[in-house]
C-alpha positions as CSV (number, residue, x, y, z in Angstrom):
1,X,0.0,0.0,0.0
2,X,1.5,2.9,-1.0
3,X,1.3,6.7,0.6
4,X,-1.5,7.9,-1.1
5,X,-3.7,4.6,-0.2
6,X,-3.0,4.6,2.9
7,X,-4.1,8.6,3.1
8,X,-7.3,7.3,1.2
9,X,-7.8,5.0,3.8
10,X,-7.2,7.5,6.7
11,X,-9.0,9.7,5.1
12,X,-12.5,7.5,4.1
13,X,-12.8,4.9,7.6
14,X,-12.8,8.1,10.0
15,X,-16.6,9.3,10.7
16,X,-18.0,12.9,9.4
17,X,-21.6,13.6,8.9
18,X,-22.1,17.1,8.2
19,X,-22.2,18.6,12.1
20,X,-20.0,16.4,13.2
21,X,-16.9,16.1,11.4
22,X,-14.4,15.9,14.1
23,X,-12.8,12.7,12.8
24,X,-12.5,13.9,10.0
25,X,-10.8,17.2,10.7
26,X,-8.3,15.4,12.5
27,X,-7.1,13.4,10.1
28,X,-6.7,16.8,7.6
29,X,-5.2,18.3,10.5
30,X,-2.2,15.3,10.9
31,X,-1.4,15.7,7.8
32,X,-1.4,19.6,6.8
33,X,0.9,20.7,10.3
34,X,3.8,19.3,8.8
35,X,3.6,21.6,5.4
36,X,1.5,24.3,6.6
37,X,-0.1,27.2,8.8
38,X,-3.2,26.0,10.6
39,X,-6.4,28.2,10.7
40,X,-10.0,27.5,11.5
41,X,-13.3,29.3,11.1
42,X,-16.0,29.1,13.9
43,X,-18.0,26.7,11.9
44,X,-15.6,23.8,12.6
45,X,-13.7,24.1,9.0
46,X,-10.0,23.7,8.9
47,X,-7.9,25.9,6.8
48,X,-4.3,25.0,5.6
49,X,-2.7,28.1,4.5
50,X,1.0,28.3,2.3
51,X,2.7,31.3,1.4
52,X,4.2,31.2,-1.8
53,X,7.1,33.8,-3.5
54,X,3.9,36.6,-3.0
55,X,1.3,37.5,-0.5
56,X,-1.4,37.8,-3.6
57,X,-3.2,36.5,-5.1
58,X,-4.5,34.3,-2.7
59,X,-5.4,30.9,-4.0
60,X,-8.0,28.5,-2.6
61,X,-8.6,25.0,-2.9
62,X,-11.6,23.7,-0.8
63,X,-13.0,19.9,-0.1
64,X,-15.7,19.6,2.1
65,X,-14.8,16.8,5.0
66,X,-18.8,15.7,5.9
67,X,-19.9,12.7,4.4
68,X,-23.6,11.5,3.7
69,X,-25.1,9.5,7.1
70,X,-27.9,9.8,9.5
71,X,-28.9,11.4,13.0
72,X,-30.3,9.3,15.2
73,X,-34.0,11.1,16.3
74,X,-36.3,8.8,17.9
75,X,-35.7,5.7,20.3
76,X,-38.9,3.2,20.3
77,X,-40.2,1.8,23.3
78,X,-39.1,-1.6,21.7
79,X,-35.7,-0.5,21.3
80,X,-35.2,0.3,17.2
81,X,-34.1,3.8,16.6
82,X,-35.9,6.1,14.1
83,X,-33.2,8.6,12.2
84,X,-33.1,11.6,10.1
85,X,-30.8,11.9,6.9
86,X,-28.0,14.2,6.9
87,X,-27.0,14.9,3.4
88,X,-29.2,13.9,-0.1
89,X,-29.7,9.8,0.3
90,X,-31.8,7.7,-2.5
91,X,-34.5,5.3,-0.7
92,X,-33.5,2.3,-2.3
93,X,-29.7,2.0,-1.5
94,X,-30.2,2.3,2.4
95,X,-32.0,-1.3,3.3
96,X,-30.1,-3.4,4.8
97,X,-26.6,-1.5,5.3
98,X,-24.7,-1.9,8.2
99,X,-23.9,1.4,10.2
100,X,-22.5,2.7,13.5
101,X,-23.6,5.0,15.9
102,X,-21.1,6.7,17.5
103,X,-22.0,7.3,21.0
104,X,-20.3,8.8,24.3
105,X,-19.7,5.2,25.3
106,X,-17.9,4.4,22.0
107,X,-19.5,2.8,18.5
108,X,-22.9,0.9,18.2
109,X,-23.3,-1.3,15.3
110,X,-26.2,-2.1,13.4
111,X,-28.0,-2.0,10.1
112,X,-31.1,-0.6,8.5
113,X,-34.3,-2.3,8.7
114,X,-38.3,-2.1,7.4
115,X,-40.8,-4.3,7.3
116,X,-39.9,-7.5,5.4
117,X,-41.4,-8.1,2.3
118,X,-42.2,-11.6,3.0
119,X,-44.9,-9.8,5.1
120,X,-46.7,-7.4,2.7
121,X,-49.7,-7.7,-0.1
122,X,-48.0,-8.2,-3.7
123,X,-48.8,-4.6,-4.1
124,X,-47.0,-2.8,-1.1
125,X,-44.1,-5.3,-1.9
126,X,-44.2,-3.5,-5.2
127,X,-43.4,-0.1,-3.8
128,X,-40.2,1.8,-2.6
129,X,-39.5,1.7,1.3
130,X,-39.9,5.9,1.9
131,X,-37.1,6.6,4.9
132,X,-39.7,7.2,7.4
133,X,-40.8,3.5,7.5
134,X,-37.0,2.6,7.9
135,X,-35.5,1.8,11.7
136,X,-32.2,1.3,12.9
137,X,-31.5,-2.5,14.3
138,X,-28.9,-3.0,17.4
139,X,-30.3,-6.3,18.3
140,X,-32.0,-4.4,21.2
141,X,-35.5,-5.5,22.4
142,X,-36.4,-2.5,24.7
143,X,-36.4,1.0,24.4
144,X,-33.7,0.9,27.7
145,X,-31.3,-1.6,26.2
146,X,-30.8,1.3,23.8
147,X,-30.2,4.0,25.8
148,X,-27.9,1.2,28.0
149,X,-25.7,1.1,24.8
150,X,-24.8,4.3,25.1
151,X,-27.2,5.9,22.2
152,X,-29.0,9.3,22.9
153,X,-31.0,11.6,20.6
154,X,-28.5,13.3,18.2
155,X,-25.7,10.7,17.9
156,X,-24.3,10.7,14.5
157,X,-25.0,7.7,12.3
158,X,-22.4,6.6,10.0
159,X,-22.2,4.0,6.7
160,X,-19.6,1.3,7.1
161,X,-17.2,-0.2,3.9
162,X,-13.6,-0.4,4.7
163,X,-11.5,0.5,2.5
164,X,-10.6,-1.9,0.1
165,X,-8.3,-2.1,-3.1
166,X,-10.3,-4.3,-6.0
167,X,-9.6,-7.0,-8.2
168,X,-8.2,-4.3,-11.7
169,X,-5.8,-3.2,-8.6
170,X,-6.2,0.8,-9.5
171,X,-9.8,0.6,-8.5
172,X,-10.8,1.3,-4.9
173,X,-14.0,0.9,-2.9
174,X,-15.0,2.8,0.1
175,X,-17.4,5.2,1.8
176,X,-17.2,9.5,2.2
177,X,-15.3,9.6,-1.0
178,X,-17.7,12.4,-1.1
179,X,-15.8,14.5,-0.8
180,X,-12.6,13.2,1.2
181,X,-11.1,12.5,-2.5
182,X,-11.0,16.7,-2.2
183,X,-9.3,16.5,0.9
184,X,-7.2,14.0,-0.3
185,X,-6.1,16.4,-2.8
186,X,-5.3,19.7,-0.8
187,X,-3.2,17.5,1.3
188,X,-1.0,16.3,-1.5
189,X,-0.9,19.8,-3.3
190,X,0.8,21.0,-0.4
191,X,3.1,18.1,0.3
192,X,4.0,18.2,-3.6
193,X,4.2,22.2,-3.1
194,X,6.0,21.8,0.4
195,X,9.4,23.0,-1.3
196,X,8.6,24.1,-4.4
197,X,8.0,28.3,-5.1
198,X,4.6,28.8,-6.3
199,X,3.6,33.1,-6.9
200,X,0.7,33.3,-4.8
201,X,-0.8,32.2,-1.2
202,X,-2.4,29.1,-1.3
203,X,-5.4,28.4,1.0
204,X,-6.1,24.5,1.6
205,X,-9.8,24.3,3.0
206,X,-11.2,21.1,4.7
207,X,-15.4,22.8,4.9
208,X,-18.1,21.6,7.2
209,X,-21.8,21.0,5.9
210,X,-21.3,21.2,2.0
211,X,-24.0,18.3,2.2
212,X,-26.6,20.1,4.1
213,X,-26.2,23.7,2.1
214,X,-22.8,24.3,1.7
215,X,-22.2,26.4,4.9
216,X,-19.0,26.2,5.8
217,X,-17.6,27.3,2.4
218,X,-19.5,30.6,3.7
219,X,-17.9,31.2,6.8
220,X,-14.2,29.7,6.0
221,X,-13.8,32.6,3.3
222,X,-15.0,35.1,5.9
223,X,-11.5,36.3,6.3
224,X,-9.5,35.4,3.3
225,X,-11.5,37.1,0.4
226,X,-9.9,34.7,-2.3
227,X,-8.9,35.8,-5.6
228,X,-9.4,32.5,-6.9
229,X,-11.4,29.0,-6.0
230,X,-10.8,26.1,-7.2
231,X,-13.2,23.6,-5.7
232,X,-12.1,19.8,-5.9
233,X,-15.2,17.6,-6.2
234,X,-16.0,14.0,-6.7
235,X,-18.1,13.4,-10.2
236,X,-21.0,11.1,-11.3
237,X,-19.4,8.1,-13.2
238,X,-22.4,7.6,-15.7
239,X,-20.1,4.0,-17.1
240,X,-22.8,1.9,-15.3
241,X,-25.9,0.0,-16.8
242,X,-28.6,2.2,-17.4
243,X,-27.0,5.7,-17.8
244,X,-27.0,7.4,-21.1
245,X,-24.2,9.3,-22.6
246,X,-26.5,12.2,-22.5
247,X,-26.8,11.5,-19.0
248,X,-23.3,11.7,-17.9
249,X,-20.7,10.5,-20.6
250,X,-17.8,10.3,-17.7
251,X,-16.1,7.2,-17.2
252,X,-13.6,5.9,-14.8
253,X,-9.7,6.3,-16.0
254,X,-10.2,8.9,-18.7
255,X,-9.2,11.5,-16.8
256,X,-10.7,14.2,-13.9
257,X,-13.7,16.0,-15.0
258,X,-14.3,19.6,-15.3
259,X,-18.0,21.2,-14.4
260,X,-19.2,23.3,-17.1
261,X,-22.3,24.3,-14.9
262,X,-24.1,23.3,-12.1
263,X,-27.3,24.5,-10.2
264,X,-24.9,26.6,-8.2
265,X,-22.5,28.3,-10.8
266,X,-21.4,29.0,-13.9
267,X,-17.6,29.1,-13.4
268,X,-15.2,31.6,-14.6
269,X,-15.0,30.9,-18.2
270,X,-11.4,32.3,-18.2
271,X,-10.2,30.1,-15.4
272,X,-12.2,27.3,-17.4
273,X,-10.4,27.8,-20.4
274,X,-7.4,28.1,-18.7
275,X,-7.4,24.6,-16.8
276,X,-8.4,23.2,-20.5
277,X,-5.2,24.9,-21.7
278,X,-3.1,23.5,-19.4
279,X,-4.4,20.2,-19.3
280,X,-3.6,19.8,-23.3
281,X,0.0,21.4,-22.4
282,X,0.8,18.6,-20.1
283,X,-1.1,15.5,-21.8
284,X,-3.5,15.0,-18.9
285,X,-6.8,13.9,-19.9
286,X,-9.9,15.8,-19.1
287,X,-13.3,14.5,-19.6
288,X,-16.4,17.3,-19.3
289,X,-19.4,17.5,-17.3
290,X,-22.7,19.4,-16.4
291,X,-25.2,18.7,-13.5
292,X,-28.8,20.0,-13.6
293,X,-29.1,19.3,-10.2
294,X,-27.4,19.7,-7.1
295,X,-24.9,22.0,-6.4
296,X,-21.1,22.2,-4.7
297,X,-19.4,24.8,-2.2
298,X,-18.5,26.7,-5.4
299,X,-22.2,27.9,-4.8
300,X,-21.4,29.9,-2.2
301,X,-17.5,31.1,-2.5
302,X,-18.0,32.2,-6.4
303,X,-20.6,35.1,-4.9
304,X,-18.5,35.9,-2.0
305,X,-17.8,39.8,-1.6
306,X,-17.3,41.1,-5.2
307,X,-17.2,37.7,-6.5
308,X,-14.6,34.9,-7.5
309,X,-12.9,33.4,-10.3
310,X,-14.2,29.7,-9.5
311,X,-13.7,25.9,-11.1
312,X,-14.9,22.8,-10.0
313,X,-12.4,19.4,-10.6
314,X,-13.8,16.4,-9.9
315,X,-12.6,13.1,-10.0
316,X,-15.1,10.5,-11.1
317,X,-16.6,8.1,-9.0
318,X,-19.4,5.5,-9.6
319,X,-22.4,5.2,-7.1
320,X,-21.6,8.4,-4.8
321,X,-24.2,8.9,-1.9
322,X,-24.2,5.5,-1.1
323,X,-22.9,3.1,1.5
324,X,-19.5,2.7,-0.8
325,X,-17.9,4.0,-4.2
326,X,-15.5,3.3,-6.5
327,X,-12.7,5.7,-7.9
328,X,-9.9,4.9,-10.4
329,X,-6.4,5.5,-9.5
330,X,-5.5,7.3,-12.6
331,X,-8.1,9.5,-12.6
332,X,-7.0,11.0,-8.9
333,X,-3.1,11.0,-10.2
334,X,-4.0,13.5,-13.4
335,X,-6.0,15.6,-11.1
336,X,-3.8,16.0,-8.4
337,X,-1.3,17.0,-11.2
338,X,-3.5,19.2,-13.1
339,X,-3.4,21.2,-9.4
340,X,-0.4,21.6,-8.9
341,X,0.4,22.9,-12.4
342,X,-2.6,25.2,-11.6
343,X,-1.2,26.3,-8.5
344,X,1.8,27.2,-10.0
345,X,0.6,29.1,-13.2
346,X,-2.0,31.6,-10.8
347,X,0.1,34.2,-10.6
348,X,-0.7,38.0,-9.9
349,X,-0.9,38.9,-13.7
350,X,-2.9,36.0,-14.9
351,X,-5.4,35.7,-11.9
352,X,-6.3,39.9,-13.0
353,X,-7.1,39.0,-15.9
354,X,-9.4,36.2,-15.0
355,X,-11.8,39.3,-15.0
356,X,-12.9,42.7,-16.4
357,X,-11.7,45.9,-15.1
């Protein structure tokens, strides 16, 4: 396992709903002290910050650290646990997942239940499971055996797949790589960038609550007023049955994507043009996306102040908001690469005239 696997698997087995991403924080914390300046906002977002052979402009790349999970909101009187969803979660992939509560006492397994079908009229069997008819199971029979365990109203509930390299062998499979492949990235920008003279201040940001509403890429900017945001994403692999080119035409190891639009921005179409630029200097593949729906912390940083120059790089990944996803090796390597050639290229003259004056 090499150093950037073992940072994936740091980075994905550690919990982080939104509101709770402690864990996760930590882990972006170990690994930023050693190559920069550590800053936070009051939100709970950690900031890694780099300066460069200049104090402007001053370069952001942000990754939210929450993952999709659960809150746990109701304790029956015959001990199954009634939740909420924290972040956007499809009915039909949450039945019969194994989770973990994490608790004051430590971590409570268990898994998602319903009503078995087994037990239903042909025609309810029929129908999709809606999250309010779903439960949490701890193998608890009273309301007091739950509590016992160590669960209260409010504990975070979180999706359980280890990390795990597959069969091809540059495939991996595990949960949060929404969006701890982002955080992945700032961390390796700055090791790769550690020594190296870049002409601008670089601002790594690890944001809370990009899945409910992208606040913390609000309040982390309070205070640096970018001149430039470059959001690192994951990106819907649409290489699966039943997806049509039209649909998403981005496949796993082509390349990282670039977002044309969103439901949250139009990026800079300077900085767009520029990353496509550089891509085709250096030979790294780029594949192209838009998404009708949904949204990223771009939303929120692009319309801070005056405005800024934003992009969105993903990396493509195949069944996000799930239990687990899989990502292709390749496709992180180019990205990462593509940043740090971006990194270095954002200097004062060309980030002025990202815009009109």
């Amino acid at each position: 396992m090499d150093s950037t696997e073992k940072l994936f698997m740091e980075l994905t087995e550690v919990a982080g709903v939104p509101g709770y991403e402690a864990e996760a924080r930590a882990v972006l914390r170990k690994h930023l002290e050693p190559v920069a300046k550590i800053e936070h906002d009051k939100l709970g977002s950690i900031i890694g910050v780099k300066a460069g052979s200049a104090d402007f402009p001053r370069i952001v790349l942000a990754g939210h650290m929450d993952e999709v999970g659960f809150m746990a909101s109701m304790i029956t009187d015959d001990g199954f646990i009634r939740f909420v969803p924290l972040g956007g979660w499809w009915n039909q992939v949450m039945l019969g997942q194994r989770i973990v509560i994490k608790t004051s006492k430590g971590d409570v397994p268990g898994l998602i239940g319903a009503k078995p079908p087994h037990l239903m009229e042909a025609d309810e069997a029929k129908k999709l499971v809606e999250k309010k008819d779903m439960y949490i199971d701890i193998g608890a029979t009273s309301g007091d055996q739950v509590r016992q365990s160590g669960v209260r109203l409010g504990d975070p509930v979180i999706p359980i797949c280890p990390f795990t390299v597959l069969a091809p062998g540059k495939t991996y499979m595990a949960k949060a790589w929404d969006d701890r492949l982002g955080c992945a990235l700032i961390v390796q920008v700055f090791q790769r960038l550690a020594k190296a003279d870049h002409p601008n201040t670089l601002y790594g940001i690890g944001t809370v609550q990009e899945e409910v509403g992208t606040r913390g890429a609000k309040t982390s900017v309070h205070n640096i007023n970018p001149d430039v945001a470059i959001i690192l994403e994951v990106d819907i692999a649409g290489d699966v049955p039943g997806i049509k080119p039209e649909e998403s035409a981005i496949k796993l190891g082509k390349g990282p994507s670039l977002l044309l639009y969103d439901a949250g921005m139009i990026p800079n179409l300077r900085l767009r043009d520029l990353v496509i630029s550089l891509a085709e200097k250096a030979k790294i593949p780029l594949q192209f996306s838009s998404m009708r729906g949904g949204a990223t912390d771009g939303r929120m940083i692009h319309v801070h102040n005056e405005g800024v120059p934003t992009v969105v790089l993903g990396v493509p990944t195949r069944h996000i908001h799930c239990h687990a996803g899989i990502i292709h090796r390749d496709d992180y390597d180019h990205a990462l690469e593509l940043l740090v050639q971006l990194v270095k290229h954002l200097d004062k003259r060309t980030v002025e005239g990202l815009t009109d004056r």
